[in-house]
ROVEXDO-485196 format. One line per field, with one value per residue (C-alpha): residue in one letter; x, y, z; residue number from 0. Coordinates in nm, 3 decimals. Layout:
<gudrens>
rest: c(A|...)
x: c(X|...)
y: c(Y|...)
z: c(Z|...)
nr: c(NUM|...)
</gudrens>
This chain:
<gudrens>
rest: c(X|X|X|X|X|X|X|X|X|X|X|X|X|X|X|X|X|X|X|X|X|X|X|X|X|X|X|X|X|X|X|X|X|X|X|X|X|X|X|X|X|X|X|X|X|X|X|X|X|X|X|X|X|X|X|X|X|X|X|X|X|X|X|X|X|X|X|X|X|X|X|X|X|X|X|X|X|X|X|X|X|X|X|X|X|X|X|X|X|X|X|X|X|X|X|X|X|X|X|X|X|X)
x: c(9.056|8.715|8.608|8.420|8.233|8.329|8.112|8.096|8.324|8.529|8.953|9.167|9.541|9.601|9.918|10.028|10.329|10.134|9.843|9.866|9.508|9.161|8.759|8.529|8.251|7.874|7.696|7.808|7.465|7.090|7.138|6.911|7.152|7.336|7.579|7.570|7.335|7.602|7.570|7.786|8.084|8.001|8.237|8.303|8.230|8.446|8.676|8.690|8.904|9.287|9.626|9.753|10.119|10.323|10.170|10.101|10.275|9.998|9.695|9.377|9.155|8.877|8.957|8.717|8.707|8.829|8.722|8.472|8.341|8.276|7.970|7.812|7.630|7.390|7.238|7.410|7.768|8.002|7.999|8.322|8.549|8.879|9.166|8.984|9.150|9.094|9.299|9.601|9.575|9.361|9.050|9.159|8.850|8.508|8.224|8.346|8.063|7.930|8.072|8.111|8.196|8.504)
y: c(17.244|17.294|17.502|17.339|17.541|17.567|17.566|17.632|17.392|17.349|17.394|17.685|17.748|18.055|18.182|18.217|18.016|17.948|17.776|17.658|17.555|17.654|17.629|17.867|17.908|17.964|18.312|18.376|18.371|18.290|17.890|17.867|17.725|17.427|17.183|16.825|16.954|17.222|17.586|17.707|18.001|18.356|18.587|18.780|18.453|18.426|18.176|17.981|18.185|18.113|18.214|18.480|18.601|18.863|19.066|18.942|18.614|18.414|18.621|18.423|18.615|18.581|18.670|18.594|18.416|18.674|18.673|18.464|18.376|18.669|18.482|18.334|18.469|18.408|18.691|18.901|18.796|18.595|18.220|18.135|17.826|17.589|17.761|18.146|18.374|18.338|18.509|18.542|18.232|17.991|17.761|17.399|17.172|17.218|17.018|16.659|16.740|17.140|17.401|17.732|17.947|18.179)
z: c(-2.393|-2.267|-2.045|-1.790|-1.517|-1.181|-0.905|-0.493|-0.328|-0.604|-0.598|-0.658|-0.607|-0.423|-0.543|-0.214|0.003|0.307|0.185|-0.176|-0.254|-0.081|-0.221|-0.326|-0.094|-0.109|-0.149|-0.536|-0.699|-0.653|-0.562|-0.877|-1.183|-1.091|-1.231|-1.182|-0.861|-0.744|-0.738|-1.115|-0.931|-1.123|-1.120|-0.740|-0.636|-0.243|-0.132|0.175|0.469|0.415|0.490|0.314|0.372|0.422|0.714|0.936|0.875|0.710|0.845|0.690|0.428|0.198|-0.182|-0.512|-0.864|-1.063|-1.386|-1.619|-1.924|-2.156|-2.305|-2.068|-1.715|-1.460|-1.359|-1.580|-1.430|-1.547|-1.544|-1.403|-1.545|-1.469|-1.524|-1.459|-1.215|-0.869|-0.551|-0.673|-0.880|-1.053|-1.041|-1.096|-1.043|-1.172|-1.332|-1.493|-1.812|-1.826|-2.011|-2.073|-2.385|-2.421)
nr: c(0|1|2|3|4|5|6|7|8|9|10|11|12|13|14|15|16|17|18|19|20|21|22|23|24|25|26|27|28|29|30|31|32|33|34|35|36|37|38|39|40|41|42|43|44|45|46|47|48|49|50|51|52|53|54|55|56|57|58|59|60|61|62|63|64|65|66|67|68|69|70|71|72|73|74|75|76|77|78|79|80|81|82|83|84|85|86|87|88|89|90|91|92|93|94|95|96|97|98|99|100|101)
</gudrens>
């Protein structure tokens, strides 16, 4: 499979019961590398505000794309990609065409 980029605004699931799926939002890099005219997710990159259980019952937080590629960076950090960790689960949208290596 490849491993296509992912990028602010794109999907993740959360791994949590209360809200299954969220977006990573904006602030993860310079704004300067882009894919398909969106800002490419690095590693640390934040999520939108969500839910988050247990206490308080579904309190909202902000987590981060976890990991990355090991290969390539912006900015000497890690490009992230579908299927990289992210909160307590995993990106699941990105770019339809760009990719990134291992």
């Amino acid at each position: 499979m490849a491993n296509f980029v992912v990028r602010t605004g794109d999907t993740l699931s959360t791994g949590h019961g209360c809200v299954g799926t969220t977006t990573l939002g904006g602030d993860n890099q310079d704004g300067t590398v882009h894919a398909n005219g969106i800002d490419i997710a690095v590693k640390g990159a934040p999520t939108v505000s969500h839910e988050f259980p247990p206490n308080p019952p579904c309190a909202p937080h902000v987590a981060q794309l976890n990991v990355g590629s090991s290969t390539v960076w912006i900015n000497g950090i890690e490009v992230g990609r579908i299927d990289d960790s992210a909160d307590a689960g995993q990106m699941t949208t990105g770019s339809p065409d760009v990719t990134a290596g291992p």
